[in-house]
C-alpha positions in Angstrom: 85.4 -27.8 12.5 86.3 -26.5 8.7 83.1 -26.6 6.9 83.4 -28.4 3.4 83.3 -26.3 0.3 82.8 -28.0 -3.3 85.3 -26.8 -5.4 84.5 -25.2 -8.7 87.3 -25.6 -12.0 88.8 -22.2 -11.0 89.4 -22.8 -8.0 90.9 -26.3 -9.0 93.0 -24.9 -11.3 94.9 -22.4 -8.5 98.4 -23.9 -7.4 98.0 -25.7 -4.0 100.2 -24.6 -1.2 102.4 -27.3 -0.7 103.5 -28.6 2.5 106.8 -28.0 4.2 108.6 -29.6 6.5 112.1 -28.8 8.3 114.7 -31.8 8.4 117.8 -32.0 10.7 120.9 -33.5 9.1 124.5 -33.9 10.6 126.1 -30.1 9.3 122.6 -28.3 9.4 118.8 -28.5 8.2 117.2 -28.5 4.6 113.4 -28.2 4.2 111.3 -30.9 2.2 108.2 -30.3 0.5 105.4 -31.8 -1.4 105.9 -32.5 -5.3 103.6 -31.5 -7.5 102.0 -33.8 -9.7 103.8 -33.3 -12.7 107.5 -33.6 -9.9 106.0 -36.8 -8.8 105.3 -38.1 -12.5 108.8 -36.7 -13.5 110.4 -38.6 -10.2 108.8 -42.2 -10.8 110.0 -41.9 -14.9 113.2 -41.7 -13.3 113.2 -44.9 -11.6 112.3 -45.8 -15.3 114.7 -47.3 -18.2 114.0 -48.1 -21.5 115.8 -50.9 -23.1 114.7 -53.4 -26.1 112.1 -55.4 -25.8 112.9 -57.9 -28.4 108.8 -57.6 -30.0 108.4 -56.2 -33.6 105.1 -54.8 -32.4 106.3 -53.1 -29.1 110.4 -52.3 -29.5 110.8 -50.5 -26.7 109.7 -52.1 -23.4 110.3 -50.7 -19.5 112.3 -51.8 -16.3 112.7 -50.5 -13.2 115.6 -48.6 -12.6 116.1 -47.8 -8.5 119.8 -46.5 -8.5 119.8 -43.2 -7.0 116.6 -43.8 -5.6 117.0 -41.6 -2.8 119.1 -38.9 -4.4 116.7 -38.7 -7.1 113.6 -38.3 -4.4 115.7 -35.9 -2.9 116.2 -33.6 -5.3 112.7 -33.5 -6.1 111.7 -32.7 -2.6 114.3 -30.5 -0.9 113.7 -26.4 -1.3 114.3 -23.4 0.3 112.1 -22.0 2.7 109.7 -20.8 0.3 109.4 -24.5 -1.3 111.5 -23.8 -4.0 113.8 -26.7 -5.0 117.5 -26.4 -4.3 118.4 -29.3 -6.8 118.2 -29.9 -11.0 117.6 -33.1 -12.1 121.8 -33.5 -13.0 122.6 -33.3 -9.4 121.6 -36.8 -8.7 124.5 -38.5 -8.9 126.5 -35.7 -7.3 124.5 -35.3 -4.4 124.2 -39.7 -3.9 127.9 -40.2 -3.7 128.3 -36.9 -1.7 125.5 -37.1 1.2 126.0 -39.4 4.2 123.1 -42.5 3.6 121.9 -41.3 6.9 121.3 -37.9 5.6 119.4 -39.1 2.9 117.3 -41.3 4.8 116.7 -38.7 7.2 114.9 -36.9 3.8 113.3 -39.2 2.6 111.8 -40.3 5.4 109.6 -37.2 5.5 109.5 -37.1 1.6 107.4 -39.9 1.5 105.3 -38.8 4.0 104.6 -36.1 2.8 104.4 -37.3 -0.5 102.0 -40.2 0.6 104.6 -42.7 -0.6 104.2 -45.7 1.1 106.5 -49.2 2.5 104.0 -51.0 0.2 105.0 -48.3 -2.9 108.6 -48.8 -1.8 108.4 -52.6 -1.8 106.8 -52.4 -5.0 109.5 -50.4 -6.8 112.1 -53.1 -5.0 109.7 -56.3 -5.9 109.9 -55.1 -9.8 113.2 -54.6 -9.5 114.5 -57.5 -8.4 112.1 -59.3 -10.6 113.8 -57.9 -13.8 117.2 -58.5 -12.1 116.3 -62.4 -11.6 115.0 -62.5 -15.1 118.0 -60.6 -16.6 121.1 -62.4 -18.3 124.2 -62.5 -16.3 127.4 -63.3 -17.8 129.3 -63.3 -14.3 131.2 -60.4 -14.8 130.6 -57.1 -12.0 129.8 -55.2 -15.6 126.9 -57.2 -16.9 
């Protein structure tokens, strides 16, 4: 058995090595990796959107925003072999209506294990969403 160490700030601050994992798709493989903390912040603003909030004292208020929601955990999460990311953020909409839903599942599968994103974070993001969708205007149109 590994015997514990306490960890001093230096040590701390060094990068961690970030897991990788291999992922079989349809044409091939990809790796997936950990995020960082700052990629994980950066990936749950996207699922963000600003809009209005309608209060003098608070103008801008927050909803969630789960289009792309794969894509966009994708391309946080798939590298090279050396766990450096294949993606930009601008590829997100490229690579959703380009890769097979079952490819992307396939990824994000392991993303969020890796990632230690759970069903009950998933349902959360979904439960927010739909709540702002239910309280959301509709006019009846497909555009509203």
């Amino acid at each position: 058995m590994k015997e514990s160490v306490l960890l001093n700030r230096e040590m701390l601050l060094q990068r961690d090595e970030l897991q990788i994992e291999k992922v079989e798709l349809t044409k091939g493989y990809v790796y997936v990796r950990e995020m960082t903390g700052k990629e994980k912040d950066t990936w749950e603003k996207s699922l963000m959107k600003q809009k209005p909030s309608g209060n003098k004292n608070r103008p801008i208020d927050y909803e969630v925003d789960i289009e792309g929601f794969r894509a966009k955990l994708a391309v946080v999460t798939v590298c090279d072999a050396d766990g450096v990311l294949l993606f930009k953020p601008q590829d997100v909409q490229t690579l959703n209506s380009m890769m097979s839903a079952g490819n992307l599942d396939k990824i994000i599968t392991v993303a969020q294990r890796l990632n230690r994103i759970s069903e009950e974070d998933k349902e959360e993001i979904l439960k927010n969403s739909e709540a702002v969708q239910e309280n959301s205007s509709s006019s009846g149109s497909a555009n509203s």
